[in-house]
Backbone atoms as SQL, in Angstrom:
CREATE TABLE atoms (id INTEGER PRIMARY KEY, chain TEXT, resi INTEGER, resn TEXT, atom TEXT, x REAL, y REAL, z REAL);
INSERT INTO atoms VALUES
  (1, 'A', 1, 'UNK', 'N', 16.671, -0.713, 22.489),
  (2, 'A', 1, 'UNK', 'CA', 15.738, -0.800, 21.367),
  (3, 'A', 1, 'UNK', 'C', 15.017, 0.533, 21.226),
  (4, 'A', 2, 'UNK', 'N', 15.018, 1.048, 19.936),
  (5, 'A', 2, 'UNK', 'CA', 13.948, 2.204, 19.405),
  (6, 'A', 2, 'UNK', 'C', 12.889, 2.418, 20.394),
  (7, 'A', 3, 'UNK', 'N', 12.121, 2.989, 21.534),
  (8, 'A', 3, 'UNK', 'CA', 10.886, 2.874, 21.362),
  (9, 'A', 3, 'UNK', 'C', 9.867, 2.884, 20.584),
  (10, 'A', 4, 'UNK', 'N', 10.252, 3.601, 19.416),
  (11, 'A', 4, 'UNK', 'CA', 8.999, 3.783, 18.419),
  (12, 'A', 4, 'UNK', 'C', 9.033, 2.406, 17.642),
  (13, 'A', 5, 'UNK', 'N', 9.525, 1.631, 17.739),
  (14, 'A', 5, 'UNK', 'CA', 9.445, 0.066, 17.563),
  (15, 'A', 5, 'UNK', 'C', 8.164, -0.851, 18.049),
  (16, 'A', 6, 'UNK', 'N', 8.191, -0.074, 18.793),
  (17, 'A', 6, 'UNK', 'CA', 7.265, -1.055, 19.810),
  (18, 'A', 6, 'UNK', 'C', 5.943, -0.311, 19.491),
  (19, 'A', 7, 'UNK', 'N', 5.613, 0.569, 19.174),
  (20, 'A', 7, 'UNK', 'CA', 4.256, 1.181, 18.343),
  (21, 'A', 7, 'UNK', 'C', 3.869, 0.685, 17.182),
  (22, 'A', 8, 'UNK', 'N', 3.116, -0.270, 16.512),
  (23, 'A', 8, 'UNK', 'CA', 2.652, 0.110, 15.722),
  (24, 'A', 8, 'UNK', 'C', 1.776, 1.440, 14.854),
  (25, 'A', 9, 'UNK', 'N', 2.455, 0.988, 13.262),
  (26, 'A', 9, 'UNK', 'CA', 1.398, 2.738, 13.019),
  (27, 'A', 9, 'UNK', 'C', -0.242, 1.502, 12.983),
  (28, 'A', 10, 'UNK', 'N', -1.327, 2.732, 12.943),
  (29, 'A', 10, 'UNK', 'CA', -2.411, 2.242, 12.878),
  (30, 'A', 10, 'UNK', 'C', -3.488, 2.961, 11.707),
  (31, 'A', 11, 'UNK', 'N', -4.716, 2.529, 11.278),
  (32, 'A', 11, 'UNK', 'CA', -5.064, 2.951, 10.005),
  (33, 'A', 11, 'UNK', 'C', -5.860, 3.963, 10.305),
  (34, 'A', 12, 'UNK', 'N', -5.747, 5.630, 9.850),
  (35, 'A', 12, 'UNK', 'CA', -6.795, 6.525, 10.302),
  (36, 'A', 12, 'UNK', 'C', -7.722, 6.448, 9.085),
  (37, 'A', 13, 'UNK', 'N', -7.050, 6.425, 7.863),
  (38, 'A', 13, 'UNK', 'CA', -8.578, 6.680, 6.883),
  (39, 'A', 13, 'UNK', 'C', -7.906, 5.887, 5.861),
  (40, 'A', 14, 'UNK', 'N', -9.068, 5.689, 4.868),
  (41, 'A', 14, 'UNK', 'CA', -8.749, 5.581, 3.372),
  (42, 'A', 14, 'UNK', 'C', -9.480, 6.886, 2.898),
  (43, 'A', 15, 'UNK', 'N', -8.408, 7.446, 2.035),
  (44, 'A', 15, 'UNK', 'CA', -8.293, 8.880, 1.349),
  (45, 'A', 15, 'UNK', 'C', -9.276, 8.577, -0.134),
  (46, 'A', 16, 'UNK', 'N', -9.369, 7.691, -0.094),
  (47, 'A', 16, 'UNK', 'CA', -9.847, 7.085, -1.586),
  (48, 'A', 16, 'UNK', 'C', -9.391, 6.746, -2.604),
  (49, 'A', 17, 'UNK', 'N', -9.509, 7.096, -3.912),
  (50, 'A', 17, 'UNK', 'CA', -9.184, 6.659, -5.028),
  (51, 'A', 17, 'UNK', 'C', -8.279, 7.353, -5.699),
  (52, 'A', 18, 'UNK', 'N', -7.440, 7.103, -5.882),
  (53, 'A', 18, 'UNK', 'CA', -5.635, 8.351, -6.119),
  (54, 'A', 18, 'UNK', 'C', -5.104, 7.053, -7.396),
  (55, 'A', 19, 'UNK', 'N', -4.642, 8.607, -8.005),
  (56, 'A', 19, 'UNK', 'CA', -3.298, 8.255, -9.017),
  (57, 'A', 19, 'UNK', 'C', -2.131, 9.103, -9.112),
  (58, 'A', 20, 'UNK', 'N', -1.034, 8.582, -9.358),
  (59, 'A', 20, 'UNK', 'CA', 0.099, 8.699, -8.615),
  (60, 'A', 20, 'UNK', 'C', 0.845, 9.516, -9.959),
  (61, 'A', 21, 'UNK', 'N', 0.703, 10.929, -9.945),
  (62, 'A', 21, 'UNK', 'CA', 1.553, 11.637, -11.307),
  (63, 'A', 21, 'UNK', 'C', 2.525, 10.868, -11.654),
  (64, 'A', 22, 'UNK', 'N', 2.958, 9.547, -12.752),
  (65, 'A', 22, 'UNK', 'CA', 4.311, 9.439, -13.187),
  (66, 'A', 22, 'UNK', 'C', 4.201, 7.646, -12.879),
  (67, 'A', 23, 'UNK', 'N', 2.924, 7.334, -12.276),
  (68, 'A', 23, 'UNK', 'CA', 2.701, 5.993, -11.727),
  (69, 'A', 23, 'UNK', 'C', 1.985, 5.141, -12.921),
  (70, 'A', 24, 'UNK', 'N', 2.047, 4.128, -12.959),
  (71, 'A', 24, 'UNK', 'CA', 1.566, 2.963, -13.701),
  (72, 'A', 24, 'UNK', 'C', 0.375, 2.479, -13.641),
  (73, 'A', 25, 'UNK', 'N', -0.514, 3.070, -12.959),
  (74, 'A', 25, 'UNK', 'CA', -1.581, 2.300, -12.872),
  (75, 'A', 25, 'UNK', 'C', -2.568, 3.589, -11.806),
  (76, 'A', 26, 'UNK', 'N', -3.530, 2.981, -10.993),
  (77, 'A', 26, 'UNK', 'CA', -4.168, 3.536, -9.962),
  (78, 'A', 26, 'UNK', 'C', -4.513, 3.106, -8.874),
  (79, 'A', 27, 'UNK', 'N', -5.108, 3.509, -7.588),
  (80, 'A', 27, 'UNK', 'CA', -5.605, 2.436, -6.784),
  (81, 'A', 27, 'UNK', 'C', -6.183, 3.606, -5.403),
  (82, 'A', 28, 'UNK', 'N', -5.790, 3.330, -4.314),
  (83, 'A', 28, 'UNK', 'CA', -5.980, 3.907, -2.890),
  (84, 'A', 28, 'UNK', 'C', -5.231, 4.177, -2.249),
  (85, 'A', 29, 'UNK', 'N', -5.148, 5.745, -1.728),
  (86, 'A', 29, 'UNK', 'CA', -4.558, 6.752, -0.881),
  (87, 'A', 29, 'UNK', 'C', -5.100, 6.442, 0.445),
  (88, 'A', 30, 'UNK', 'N', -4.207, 5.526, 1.677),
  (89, 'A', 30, 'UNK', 'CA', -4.572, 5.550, 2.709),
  (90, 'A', 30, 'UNK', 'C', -3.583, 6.396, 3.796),
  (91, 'A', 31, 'UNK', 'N', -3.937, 6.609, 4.876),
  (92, 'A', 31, 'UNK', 'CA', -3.160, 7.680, 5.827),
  (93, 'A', 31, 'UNK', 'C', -3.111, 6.962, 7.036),
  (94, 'A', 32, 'UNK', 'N', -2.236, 6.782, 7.596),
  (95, 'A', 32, 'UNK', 'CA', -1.693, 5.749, 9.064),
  (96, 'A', 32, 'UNK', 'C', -1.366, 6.721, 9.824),
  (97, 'A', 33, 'UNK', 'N', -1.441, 6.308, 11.262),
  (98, 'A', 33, 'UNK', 'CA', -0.533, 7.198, 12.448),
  (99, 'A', 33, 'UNK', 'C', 0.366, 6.519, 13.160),
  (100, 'A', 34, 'UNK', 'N', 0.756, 6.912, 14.149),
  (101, 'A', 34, 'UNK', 'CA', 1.523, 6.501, 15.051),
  (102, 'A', 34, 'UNK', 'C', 2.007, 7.322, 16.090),
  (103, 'A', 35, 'UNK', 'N', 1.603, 7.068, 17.127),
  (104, 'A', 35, 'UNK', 'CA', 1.714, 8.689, 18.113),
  (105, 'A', 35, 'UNK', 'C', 1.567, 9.952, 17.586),
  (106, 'A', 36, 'UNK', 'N', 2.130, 11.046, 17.474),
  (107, 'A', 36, 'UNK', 'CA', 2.234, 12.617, 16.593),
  (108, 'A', 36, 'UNK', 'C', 2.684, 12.158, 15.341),
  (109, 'A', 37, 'UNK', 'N', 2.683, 10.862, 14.757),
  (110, 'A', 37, 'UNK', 'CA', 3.544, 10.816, 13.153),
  (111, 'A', 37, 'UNK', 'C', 2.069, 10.360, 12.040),
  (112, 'A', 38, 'UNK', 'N', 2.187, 10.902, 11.146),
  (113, 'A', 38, 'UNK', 'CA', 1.140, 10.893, 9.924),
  (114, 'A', 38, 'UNK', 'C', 1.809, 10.762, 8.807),
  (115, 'A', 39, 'UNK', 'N', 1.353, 9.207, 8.187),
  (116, 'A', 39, 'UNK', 'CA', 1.863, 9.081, 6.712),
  (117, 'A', 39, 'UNK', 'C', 0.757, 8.703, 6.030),
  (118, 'A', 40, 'UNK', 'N', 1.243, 8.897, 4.645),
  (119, 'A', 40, 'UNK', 'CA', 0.327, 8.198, 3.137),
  (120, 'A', 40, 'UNK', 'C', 0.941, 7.237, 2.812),
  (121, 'A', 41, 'UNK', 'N', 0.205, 6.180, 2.822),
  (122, 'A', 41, 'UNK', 'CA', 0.695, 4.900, 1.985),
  (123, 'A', 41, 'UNK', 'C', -0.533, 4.715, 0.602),
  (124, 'A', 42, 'UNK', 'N', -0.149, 4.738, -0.667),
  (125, 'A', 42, 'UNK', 'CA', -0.856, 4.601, -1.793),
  (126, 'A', 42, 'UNK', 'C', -0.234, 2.733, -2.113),
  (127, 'A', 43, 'UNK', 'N', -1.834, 2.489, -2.811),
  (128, 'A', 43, 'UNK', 'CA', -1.907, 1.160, -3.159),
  (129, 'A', 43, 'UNK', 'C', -2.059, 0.819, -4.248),
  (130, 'A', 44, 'UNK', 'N', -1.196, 0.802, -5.459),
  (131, 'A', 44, 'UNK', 'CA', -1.287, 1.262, -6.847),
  (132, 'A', 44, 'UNK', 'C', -1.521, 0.041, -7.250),
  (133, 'A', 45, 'UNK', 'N', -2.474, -0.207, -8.213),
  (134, 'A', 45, 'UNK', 'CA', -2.815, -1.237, -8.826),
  (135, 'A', 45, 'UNK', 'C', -2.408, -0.760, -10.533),
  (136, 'A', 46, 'UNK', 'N', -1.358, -1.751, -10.944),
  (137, 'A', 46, 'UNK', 'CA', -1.448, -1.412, -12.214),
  (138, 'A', 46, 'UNK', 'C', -2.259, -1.523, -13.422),
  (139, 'A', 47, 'UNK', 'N', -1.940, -0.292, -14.495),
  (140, 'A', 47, 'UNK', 'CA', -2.983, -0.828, -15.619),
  (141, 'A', 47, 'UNK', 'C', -3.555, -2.164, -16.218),
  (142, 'A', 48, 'UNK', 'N', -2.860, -2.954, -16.369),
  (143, 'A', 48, 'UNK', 'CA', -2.478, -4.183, -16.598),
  (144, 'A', 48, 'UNK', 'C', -3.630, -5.219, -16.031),
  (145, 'A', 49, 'UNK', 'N', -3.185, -4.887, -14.584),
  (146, 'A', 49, 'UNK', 'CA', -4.086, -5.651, -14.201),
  (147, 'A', 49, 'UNK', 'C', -5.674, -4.929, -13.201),
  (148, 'A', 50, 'UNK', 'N', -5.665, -4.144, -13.733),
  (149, 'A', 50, 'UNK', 'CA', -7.114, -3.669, -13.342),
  (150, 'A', 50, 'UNK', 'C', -7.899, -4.375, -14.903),
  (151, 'A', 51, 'UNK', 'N', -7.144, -4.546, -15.952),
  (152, 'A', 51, 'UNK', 'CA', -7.722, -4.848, -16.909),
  (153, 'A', 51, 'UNK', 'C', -7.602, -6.616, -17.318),
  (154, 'A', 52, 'UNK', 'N', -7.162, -7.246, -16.409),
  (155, 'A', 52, 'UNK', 'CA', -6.924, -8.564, -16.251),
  (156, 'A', 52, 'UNK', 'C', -8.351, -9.581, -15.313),
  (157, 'A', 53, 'UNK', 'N', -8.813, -10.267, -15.733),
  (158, 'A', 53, 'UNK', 'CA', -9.766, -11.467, -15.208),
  (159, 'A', 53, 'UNK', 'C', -8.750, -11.305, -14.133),
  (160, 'A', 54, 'UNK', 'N', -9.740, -11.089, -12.727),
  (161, 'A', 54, 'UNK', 'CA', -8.882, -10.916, -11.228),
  (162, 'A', 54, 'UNK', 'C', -8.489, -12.706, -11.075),
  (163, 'A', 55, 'UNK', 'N', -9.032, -13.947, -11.593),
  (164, 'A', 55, 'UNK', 'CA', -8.563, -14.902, -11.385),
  (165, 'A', 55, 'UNK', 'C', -7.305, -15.464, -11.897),
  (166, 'A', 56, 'UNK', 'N', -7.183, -14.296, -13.308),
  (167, 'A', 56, 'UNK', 'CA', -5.495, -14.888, -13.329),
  (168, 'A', 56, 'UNK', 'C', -4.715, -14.086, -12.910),
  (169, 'A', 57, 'UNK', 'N', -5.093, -13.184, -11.838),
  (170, 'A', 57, 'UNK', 'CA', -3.723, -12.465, -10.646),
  (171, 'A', 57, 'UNK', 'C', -3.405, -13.185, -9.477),
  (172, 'A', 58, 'UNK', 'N', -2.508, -12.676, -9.143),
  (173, 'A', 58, 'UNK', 'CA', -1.660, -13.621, -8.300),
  (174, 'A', 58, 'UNK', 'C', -2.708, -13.285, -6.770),
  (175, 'A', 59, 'UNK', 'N', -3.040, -14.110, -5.733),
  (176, 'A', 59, 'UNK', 'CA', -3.889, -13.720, -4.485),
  (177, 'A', 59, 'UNK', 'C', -3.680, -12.325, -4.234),
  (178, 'A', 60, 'UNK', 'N', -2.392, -12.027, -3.977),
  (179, 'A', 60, 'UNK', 'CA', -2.355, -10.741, -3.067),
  (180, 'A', 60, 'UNK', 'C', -2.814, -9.491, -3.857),
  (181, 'A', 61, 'UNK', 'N', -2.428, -9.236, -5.277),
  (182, 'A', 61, 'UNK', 'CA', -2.865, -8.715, -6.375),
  (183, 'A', 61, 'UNK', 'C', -4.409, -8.679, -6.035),
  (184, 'A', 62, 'UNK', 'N', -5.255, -9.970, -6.050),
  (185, 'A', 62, 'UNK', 'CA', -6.957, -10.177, -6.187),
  (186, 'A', 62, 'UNK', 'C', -7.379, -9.428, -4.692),
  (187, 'A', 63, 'UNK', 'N', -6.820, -9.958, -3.824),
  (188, 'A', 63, 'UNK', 'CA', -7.249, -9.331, -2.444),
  (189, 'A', 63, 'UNK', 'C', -6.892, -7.956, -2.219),
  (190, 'A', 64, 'UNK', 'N', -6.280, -6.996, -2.736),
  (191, 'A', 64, 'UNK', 'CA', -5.919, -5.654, -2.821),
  (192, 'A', 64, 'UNK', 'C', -6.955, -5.060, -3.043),
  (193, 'A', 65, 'UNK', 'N', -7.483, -5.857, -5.053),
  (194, 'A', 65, 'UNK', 'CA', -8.589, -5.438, -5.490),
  (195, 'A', 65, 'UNK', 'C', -9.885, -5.636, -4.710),
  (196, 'A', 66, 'UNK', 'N', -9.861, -6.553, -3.857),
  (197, 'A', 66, 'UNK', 'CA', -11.158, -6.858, -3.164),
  (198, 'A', 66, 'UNK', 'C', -11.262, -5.606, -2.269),
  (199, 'A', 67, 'UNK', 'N', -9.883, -5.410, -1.479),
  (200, 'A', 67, 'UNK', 'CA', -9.924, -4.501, -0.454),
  (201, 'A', 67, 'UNK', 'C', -9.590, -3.359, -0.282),
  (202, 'A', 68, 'UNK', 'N', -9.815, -2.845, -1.724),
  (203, 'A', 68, 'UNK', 'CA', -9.367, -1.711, -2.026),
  (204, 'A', 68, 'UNK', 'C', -8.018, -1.350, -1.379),
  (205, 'A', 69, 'UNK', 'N', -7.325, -2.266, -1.344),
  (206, 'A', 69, 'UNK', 'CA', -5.709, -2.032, -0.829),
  (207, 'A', 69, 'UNK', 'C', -5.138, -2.465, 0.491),
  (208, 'A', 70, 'UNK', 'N', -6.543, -2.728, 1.452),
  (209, 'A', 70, 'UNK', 'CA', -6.132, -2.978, 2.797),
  (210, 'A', 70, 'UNK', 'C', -5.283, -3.964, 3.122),
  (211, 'A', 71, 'UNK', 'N', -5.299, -5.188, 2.476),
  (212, 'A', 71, 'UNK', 'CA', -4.994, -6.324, 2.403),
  (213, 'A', 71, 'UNK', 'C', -3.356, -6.283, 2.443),
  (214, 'A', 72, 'UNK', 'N', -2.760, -5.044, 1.959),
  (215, 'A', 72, 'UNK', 'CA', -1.704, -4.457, 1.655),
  (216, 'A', 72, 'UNK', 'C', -1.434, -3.783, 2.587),
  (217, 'A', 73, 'UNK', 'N', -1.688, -3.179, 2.485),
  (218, 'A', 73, 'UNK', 'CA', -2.039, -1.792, 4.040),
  (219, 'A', 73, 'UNK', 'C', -1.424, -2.374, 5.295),
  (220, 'A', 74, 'UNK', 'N', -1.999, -3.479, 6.111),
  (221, 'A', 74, 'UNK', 'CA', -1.948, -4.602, 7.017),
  (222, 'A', 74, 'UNK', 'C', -0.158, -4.768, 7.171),
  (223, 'A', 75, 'UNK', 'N', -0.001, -5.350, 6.102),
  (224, 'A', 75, 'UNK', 'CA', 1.829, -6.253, 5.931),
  (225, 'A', 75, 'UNK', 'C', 2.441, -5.127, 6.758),
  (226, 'A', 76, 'UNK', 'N', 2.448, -3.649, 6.515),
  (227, 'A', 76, 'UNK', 'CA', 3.459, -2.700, 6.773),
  (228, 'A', 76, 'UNK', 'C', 2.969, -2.084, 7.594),
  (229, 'A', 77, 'UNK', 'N', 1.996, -2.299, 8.527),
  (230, 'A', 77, 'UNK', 'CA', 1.934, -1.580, 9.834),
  (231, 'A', 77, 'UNK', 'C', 2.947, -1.503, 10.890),
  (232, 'A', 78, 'UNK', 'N', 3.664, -2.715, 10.840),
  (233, 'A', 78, 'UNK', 'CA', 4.235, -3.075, 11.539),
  (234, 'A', 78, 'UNK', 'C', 6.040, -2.734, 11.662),
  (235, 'A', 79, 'UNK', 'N', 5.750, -1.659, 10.081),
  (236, 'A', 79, 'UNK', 'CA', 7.243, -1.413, 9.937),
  (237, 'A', 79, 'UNK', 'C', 7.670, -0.097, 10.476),
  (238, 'A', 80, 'UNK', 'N', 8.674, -0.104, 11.120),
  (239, 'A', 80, 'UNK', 'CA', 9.354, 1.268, 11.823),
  (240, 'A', 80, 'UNK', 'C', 8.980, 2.882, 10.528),
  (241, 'A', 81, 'UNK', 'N', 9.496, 2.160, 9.054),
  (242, 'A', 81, 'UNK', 'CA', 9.527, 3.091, 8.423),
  (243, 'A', 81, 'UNK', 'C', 8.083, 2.331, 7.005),
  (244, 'A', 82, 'UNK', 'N', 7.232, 2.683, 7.100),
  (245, 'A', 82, 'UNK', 'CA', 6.369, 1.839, 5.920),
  (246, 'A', 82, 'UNK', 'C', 6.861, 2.568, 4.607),
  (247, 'A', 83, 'UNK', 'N', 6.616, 1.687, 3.701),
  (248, 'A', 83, 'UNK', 'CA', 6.251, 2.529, 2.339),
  (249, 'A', 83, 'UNK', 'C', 5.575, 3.819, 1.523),
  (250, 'A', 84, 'UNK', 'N', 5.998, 4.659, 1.181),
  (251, 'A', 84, 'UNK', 'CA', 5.068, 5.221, 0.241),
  (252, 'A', 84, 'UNK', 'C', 4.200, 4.998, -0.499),
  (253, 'A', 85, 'UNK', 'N', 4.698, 3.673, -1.451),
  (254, 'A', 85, 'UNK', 'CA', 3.653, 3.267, -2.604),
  (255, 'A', 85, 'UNK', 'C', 4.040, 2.075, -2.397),
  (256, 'A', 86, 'UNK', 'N', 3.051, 1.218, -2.622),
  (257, 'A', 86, 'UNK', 'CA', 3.081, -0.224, -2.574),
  (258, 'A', 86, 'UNK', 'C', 2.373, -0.848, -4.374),
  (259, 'A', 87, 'UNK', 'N', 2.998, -1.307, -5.157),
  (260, 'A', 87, 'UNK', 'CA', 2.374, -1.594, -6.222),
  (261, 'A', 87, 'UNK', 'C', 2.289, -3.283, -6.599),
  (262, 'A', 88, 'UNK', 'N', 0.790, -2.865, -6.891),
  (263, 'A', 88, 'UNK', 'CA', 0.248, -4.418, -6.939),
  (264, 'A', 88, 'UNK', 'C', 0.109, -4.555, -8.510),
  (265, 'A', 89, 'UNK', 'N', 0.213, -5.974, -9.145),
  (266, 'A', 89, 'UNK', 'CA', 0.521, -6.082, -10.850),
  (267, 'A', 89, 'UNK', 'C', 0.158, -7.408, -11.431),
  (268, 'A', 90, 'UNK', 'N', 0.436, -7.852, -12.261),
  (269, 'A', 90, 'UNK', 'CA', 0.784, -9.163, -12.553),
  (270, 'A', 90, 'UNK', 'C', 1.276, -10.645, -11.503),
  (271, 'A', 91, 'UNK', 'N', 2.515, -9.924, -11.300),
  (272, 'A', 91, 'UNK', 'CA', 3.713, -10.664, -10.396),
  (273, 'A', 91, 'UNK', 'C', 3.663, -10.643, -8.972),
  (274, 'A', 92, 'UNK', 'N', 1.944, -9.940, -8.558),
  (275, 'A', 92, 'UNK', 'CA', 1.579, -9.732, -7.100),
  (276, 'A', 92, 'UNK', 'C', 2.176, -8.130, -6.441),
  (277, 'A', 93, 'UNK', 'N', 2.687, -8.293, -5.641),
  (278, 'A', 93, 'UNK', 'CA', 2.640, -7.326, -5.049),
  (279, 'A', 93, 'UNK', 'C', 4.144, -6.411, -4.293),
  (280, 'A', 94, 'UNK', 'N', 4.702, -5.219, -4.491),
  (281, 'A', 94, 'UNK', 'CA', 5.865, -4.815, -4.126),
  (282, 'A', 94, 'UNK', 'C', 5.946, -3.523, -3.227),
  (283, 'A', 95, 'UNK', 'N', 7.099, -3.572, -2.931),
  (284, 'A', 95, 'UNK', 'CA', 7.345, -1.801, -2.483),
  (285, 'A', 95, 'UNK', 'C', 8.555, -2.102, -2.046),
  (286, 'A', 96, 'UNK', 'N', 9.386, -0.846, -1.754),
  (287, 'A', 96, 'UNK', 'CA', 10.795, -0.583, -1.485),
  (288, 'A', 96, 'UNK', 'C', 10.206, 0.340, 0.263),
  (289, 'A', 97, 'UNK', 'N', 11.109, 0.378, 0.977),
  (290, 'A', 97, 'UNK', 'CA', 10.945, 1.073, 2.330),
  (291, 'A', 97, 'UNK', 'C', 10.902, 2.441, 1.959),
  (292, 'A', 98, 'UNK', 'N', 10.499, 3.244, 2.840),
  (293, 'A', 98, 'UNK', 'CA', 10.513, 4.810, 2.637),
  (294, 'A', 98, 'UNK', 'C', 11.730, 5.256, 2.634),
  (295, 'A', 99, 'UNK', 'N', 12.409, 4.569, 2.914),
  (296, 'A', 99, 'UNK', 'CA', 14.037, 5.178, 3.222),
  (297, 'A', 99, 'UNK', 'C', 14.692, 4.982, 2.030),
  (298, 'A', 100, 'UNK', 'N', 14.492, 4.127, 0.994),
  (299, 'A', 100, 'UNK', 'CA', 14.982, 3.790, -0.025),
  (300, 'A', 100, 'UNK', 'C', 14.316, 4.437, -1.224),
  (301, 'A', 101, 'UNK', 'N', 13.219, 5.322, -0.804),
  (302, 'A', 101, 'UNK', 'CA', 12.365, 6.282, -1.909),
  (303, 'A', 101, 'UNK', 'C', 11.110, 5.619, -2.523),
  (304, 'A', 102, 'UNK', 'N', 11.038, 4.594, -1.365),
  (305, 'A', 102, 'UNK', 'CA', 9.647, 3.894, -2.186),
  (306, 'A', 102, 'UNK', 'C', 8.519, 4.093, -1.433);
């Protein structure tokens, strides 16, 4: 097995409030580690629904907004390779792996 498996990454900051040149919406630039490794994971909330009554979004969508993204943040600690951008919308919440360009 990988060792770096067995690490979780962990949360060093939230970068703040970021928009993503070419992205749909806006949200929070956070930065994770993991031994010597440093990534950005952004938590894009789309236009759509930053402009939507948070009660007709789907939970994970509302809790993003509550947590300025953490809520999101959390799911993919745990992944060997996390996401780049994670986008939250209407239909709740997505991302593709880093390996796949997401």
């Amino acid at each position: 097995m990988d060792d770096q498996q067995l690490h979780h990454w962990e949360i060093r900051t939230n970068l703040g409030r970021h928009a993503r040149p070419g992205g749909d919406g806006s949200g929070w630039l956070w930065e994770i580690s993991r031994d010597d490794q440093v990534a950005r994971v952004m938590i894009e909330i789309s236009e759509a629904a930053w402009s939507t009554d948070p009660v007709g979004l789907p939970e994970e969508t509302r809790r993003a907004l509550e947590t300025d993204g953490r809520t999101e943040l959390l799911k993919v600690l745990g992944h060997d390779d996390p996401p780049r951008v994670i986008r939250c919308g209407s239909t709740g919440c997505t991302y593709r792996s880093a390996a796949q360009g997401g």
